[in-house]
N, C-alpha and C positions, 0 to 999 in steps of 0.2 A: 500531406505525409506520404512518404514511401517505403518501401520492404528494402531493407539494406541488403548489399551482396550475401549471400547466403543463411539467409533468414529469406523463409516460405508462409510463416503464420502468424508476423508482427509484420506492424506498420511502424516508423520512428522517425521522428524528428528533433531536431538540438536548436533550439531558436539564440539569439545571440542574447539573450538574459542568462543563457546556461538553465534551461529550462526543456527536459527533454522528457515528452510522450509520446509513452509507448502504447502502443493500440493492438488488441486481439485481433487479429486479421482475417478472418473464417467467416464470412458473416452469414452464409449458404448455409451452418451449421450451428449459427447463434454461438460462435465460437468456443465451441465444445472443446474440451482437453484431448490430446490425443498424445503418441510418443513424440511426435515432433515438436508440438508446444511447450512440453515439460524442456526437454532440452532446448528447445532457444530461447525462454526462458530463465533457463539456468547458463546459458551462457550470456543472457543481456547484462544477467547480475552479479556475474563472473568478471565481466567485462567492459563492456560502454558504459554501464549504470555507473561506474565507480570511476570513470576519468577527471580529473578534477575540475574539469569545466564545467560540469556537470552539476548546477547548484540545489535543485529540486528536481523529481519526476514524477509524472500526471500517467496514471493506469487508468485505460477507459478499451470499450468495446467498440468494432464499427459492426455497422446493421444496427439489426432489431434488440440487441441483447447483449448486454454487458457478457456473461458466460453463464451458458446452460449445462455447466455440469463435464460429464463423461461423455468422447464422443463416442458412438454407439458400437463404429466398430472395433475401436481400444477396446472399449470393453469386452465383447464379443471373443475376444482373441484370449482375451482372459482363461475364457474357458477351456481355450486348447492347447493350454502351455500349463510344464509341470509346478510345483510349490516353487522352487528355487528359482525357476526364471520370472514368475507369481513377484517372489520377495526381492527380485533385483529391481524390478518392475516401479513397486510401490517405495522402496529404498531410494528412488529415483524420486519420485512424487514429493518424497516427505521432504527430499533434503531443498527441493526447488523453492518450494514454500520458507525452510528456512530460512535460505539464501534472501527471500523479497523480505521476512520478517526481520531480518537484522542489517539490510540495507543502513551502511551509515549516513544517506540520503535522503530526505524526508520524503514520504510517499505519499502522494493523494488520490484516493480512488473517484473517478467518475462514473458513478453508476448508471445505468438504465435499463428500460424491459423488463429483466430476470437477472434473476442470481441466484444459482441452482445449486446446490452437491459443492463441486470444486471451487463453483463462485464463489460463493459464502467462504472460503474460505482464503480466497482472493481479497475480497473484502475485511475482513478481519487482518491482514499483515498491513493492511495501508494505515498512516499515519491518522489521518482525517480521510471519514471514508463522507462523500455527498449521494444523493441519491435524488432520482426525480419522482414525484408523486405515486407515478402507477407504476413503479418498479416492484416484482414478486421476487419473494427470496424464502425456499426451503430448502432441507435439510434433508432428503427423500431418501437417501441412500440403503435405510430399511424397507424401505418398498419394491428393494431386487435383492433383499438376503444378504444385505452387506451395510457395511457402519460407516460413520463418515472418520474412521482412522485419522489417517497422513494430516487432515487439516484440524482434526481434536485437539493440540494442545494449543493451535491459534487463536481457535475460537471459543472455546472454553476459558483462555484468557482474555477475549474480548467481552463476553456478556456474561461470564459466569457459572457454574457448574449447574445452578439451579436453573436457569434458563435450558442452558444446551442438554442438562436432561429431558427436558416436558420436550424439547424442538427434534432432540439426537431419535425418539423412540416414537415418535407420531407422527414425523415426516410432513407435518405441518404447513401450509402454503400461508404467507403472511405477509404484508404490505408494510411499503418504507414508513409509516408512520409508528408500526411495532415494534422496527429495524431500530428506528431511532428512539422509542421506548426503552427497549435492554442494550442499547449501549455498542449496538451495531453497526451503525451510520451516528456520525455527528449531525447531520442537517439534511434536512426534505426541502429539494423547490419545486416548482410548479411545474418545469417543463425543461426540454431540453435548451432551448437558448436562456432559461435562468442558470440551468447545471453548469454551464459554459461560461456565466457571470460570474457564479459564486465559486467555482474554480478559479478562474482570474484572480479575484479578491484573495482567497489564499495563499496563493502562489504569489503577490505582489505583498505581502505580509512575510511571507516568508524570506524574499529578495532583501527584505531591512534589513534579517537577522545574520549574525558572523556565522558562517558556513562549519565552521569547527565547532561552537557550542552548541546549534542545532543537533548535529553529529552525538557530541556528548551528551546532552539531555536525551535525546534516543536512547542513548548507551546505558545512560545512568535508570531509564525506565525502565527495562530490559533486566537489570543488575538486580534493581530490586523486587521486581515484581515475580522473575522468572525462580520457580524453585530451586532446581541446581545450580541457578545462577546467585539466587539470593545466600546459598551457602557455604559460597565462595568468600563471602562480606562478613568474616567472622565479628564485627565489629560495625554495624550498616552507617555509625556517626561517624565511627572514624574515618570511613570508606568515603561519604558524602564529604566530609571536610577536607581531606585529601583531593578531590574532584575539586573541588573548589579553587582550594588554593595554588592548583595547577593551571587553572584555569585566568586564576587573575594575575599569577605573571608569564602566562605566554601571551607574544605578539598580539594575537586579535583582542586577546582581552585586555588589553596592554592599550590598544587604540581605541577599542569600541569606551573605554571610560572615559581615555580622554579626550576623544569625538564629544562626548555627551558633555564634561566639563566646559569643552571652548564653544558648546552651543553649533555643533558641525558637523555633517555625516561623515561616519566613518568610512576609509578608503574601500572596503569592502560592498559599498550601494553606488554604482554607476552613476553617471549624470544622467542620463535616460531613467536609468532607476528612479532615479530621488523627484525628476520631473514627472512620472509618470503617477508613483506615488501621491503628491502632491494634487495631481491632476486630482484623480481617485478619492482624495477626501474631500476636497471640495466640492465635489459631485454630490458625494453622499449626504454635505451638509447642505442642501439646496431642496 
């Protein structure tokens, strides 16, 4: 992987699946948040994120640590700057996080180490988030006089209001096995070259699927789930069958039925795809 022309705190690479991860880059700092992150960041997902070569992206950390949170001195500065530069500040935060949560892109987090404050909240926008055994993940942000805001409606939408209560007010340190208890992480493995498997697997599952309904089912979970998004849907059946029948007569869904009908991959799975695939379940059934 490397830092592309002007990006200083990612790593990124586009492999020829159209398969592009992106890596925290800080690792001196367990890839702490700071202003520079947030904005390139928000311009991965402004930008390269959403090219259309671009068929999945894998979010993971290099070093020790997926992301620890706030870097010390961001925060630091905090205290020397008035309200209004305060609220441009976290205006910035909140919208980045939006930006990764409505990625029309499927996301998969690669966890490891920690996942602190900001992680946890990094965590919560990925699609399928994996985590390895002895990865720690809190919510500490009441243990410096401040709330975990900016990432509250991601992760409140990820495990639930009753969880992110007990987790938002006791700063709590908890392990991927709890992670994936309330609905945190989808899957715990054993180490980092499993975390590196069961990404793969993923991501090779995800290469089957038409790249526009991936997209749509994002969309449509989102539509409904999200409050002022769900209220848009004055009618949530109509809304769904509408999604639908857009769905079955445009192109991809047009071929992916009739792929399935003549017994045939659709033109959307490469031949490398469809051999690789192939490889990959046979493997598994051995």
């Amino acid at each position: 992987m490397k830092k592309p022309e002007n990006y200083e705190t990612l790593s990124v690479a586009l492999d020829g699946r159209g398969v592009l991860t992106i890596a925290l880059s800080r690792p001196d700092v367990r890839n702490a948040f700071n202003a520079a992150v947030i904005s390139e960041l928000t311009r991965m997902f402004e930008g390269e994120a959403l090219r259309p070569e671009v068929k999945a992206i894998v979010l993971k950390g290099e070093g020790p640590a997926f992301c620890a949170g706030g870097d010390l001195n961001w925060m630091k500065a905090s205290i020397e700057v008035s309200y209004e530069e305060n609220l441009e500040d976290t205006r910035r935060l909140a919208r980045m996080f939006a930006l990764l949560n409505e990625c029309p892109k499927p996301v998969v987090g690669a966890i490891h180490g920690a996942a602190i404050g900001g992680g946890v909240g990094l965590v919560s926008v990925c699609d399928i988030a994996i985590a390895t055994a002895e990865t720690q993940f809190s919510l500490s942000e009441v243990r410096l006089g401040i709330i975990p805001a900016c990432i509250g409606p991601f992760v409140i939408a990820k495990i639930g209001p009753s969880q992110a209560r007990g987790l938002f007010v006791s700063a709590e340190r908890f392990g991927a096995a709890r992670a994936k208890e309330i609905g945190l992480v989808h899957e715990v493995v054993a180490d980092a070259a499993a975390l590196e498997s069961a990404v793969e697997r993923v991501i090779g599952n995800m290469l089957q699927c038409g790249p526009n309904a991936m997209s749509a089912a994002k969309k449509l979970v989102l539509d409904l789930s999200w409050p002022e998004r769900r209220a848009q849907c004055a009618d949530p059946l109509e809304y769904v069958a509408e999604v639908l029948a857009r769905l079955r007569i445009s192109p991809e869904g047009q071929e992916g039925l009739k792929a399935f009908l003549e017994k045939r991959k659709p033109s959307w799975i490469g031949a490398s795809q469809g051999a690789a695939q192939g490889t990959a379940q046979g493997a598994a059934k051995k």
